[in-house]
C-alpha positions as CSV (number, residue, x, y, z in Angstrom):
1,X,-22.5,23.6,-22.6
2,X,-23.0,19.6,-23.7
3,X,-22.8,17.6,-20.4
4,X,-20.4,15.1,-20.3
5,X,-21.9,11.5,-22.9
6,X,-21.6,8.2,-22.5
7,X,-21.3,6.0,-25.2
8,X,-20.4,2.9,-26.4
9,X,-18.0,2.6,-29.6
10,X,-13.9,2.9,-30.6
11,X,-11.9,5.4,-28.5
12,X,-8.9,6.3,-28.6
13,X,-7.4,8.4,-25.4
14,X,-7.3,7.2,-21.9
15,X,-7.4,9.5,-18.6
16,X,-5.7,7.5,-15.5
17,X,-5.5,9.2,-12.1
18,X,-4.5,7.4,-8.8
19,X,-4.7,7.8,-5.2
20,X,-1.8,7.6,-3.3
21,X,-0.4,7.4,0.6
22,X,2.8,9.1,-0.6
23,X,3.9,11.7,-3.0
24,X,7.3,9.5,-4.2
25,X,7.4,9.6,-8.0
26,X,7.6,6.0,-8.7
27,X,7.1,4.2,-5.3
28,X,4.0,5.2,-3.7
29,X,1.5,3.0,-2.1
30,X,-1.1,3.2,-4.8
31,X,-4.4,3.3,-3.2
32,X,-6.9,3.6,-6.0
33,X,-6.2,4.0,-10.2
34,X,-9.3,5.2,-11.9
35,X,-9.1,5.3,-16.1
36,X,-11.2,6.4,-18.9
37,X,-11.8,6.4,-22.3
38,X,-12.1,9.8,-24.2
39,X,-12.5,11.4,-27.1
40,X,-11.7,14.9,-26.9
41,X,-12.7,15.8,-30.7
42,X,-16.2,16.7,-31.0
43,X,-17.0,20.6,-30.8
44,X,-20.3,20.2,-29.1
45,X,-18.7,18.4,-25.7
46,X,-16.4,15.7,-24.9
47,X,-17.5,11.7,-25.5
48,X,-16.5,9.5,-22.6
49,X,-16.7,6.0,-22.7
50,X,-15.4,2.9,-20.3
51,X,-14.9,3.6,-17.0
52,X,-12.5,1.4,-14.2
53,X,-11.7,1.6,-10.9
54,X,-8.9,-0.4,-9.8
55,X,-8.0,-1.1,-5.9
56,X,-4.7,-2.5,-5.8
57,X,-4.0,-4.6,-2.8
58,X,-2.2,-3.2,0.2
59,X,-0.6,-6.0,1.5
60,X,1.7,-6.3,-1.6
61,X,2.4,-3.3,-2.1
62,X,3.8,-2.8,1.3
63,X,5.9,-6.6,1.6
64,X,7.2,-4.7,-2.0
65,X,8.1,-1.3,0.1
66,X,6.0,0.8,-1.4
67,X,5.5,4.4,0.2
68,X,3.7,5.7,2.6
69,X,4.4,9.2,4.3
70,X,2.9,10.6,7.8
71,X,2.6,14.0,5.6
72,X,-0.2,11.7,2.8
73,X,-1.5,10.6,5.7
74,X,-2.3,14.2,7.5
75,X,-3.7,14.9,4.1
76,X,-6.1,12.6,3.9
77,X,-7.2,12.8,7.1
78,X,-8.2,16.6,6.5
79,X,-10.1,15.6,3.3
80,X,-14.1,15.0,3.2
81,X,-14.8,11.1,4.1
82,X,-16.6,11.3,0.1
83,X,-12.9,11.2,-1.2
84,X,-12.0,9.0,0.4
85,X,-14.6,5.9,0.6
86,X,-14.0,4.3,-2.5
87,X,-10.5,3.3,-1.3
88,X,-11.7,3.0,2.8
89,X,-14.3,0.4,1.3
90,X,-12.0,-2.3,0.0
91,X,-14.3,-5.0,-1.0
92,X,-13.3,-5.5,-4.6
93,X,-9.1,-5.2,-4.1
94,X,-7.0,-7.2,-6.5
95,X,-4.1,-9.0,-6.8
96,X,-1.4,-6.2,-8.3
97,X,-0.5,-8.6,-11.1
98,X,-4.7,-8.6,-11.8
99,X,-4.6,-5.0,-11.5
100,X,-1.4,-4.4,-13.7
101,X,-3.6,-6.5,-16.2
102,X,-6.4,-4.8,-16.0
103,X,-4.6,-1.6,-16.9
104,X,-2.9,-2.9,-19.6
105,X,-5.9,-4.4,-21.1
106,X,-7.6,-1.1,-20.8
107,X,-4.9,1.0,-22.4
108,X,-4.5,-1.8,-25.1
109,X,-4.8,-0.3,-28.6
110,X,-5.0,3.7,-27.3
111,X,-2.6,6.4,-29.1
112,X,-2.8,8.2,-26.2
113,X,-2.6,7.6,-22.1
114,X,-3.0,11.1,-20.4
115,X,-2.2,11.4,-17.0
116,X,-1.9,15.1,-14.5
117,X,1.7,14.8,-15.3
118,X,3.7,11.5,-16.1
119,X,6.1,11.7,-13.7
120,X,3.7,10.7,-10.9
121,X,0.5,8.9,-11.9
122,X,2.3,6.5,-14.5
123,X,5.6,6.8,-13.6
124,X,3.8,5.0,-10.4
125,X,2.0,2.7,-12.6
126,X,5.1,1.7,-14.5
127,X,7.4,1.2,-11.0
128,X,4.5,-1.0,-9.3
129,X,4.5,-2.9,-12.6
130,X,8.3,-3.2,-12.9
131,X,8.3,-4.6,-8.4
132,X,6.5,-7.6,-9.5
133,X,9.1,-9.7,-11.1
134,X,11.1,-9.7,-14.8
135,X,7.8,-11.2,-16.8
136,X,6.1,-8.3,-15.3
137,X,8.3,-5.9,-16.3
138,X,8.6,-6.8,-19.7
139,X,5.3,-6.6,-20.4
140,X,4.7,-2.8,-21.6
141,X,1.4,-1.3,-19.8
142,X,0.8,0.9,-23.0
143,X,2.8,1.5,-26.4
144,X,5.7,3.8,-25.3
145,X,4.7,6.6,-27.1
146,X,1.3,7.0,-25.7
147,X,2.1,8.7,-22.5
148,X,1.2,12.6,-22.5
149,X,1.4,15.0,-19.9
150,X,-2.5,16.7,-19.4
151,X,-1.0,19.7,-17.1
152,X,1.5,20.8,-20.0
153,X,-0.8,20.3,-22.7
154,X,-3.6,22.4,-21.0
155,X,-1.0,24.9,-19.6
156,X,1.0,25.6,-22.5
157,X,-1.8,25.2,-25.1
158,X,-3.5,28.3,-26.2
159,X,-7.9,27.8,-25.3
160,X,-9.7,27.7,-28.5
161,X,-12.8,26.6,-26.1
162,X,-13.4,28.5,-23.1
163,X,-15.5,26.3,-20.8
164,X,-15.6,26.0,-16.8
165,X,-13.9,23.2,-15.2
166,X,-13.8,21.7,-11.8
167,X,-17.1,22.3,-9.9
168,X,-19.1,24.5,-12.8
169,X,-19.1,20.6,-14.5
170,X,-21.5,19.1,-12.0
171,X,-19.3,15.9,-12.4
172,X,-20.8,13.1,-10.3
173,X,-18.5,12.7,-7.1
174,X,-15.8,14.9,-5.4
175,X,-12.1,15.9,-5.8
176,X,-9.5,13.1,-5.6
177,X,-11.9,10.2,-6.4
178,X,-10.4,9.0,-9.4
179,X,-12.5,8.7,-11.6
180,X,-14.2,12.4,-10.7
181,X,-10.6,13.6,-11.6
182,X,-9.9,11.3,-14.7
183,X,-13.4,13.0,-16.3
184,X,-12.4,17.0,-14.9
185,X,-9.2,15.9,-16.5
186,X,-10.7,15.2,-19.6
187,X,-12.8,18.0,-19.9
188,X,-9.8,20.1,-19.6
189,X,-8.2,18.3,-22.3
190,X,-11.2,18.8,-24.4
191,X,-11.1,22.5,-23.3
192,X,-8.0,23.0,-25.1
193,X,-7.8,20.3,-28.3
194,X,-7.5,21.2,-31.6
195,X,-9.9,20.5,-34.1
């Protein structure tokens, strides 16, 4: 199996996955969004190409409300302290309008915004967006048809590519890091696209 390429160049999917303290569909306290670029098309092994990690700050998001539940919590405290350092080490937070930015910018252009099911990861992204005010709001993250659902896509797809995921990858990093799940994400998409 290829390992997973970098490269520079025109792509045209986008993998987001976020870390949350809650599991609310549209107002959790977003603690991380990782995104990025993919092609799924070549046989020999998917292309991947920018990369972002957003920390969105905490302060906001909780004078806004956003969630955060005792049972997120107990979860993260059982997980390995690998998942969760790049939130615990919050030296490069931004504003939420920056971040909101920043995932526009990065989405810009793309066909297609894949998430593990829309009704957390960007229905999130989208109700964060929508908190900060009506010019916000307004301004669409990504064209409205580009959302797709990776979990039904991979589960209701027939596999014209058998390949390992998860672990059998060697992906740098460890589960619920997002950009470690944006890229096992996107191998699972590849797994299963249709050339």
């Amino acid at each position: 199996m290829t390992t997973t390429s970098y490269t520079s160049g025109t792509f045209d999917h986008v993998m987001i996955d976020i870390e949350t303290m809650s599991l609310h569909p549209n107002n959790a306290l977003i603690l991380s969004i990782g995104m990025i670029e993919f092609n799924p098309e070549p046989i020999d092994g998917l292309i991947i190409g920018s990369r972002a990690l957003i920390l969105p700050n905490l302060e906001q998001q909780l004078l806004l409300g956003r969630e955060v539940s005792a049972g997120t919590q107990k979860f993260w405290s059982g997980q390995p302290r690998e998942a969760s350092n790049h939130w615990v080490n919050r030296e490069e937070v931004m504003s939420l309008a920056a971040a909101m930015q920043r995932v526009k910018i990065f989405c810009e252009g793309k066909s297609r915004v894949w998430a593990n099911g829309t009704q957390f990861d960007l229905s999130n992204i989208i109700g964060l967006n929508a908190q900060l005010g009506a010019m916000m709001a307004q301004s669409s993250l990504w064209h409205y048809q580009a959302p797709r659902d990776m979990r039904t896509f991979v589960k209701e797809t027939p596999a014209t590519r058998l390949v390992p995921i998860g672990d059998a990858l060697d992906i740098p990093g460890v589960p619920h890091e997002p950009i470690y799940d944006c890229i096992s994400q996107a191998w699972q998409v590849w797994s299963h696209w249709q050339t």
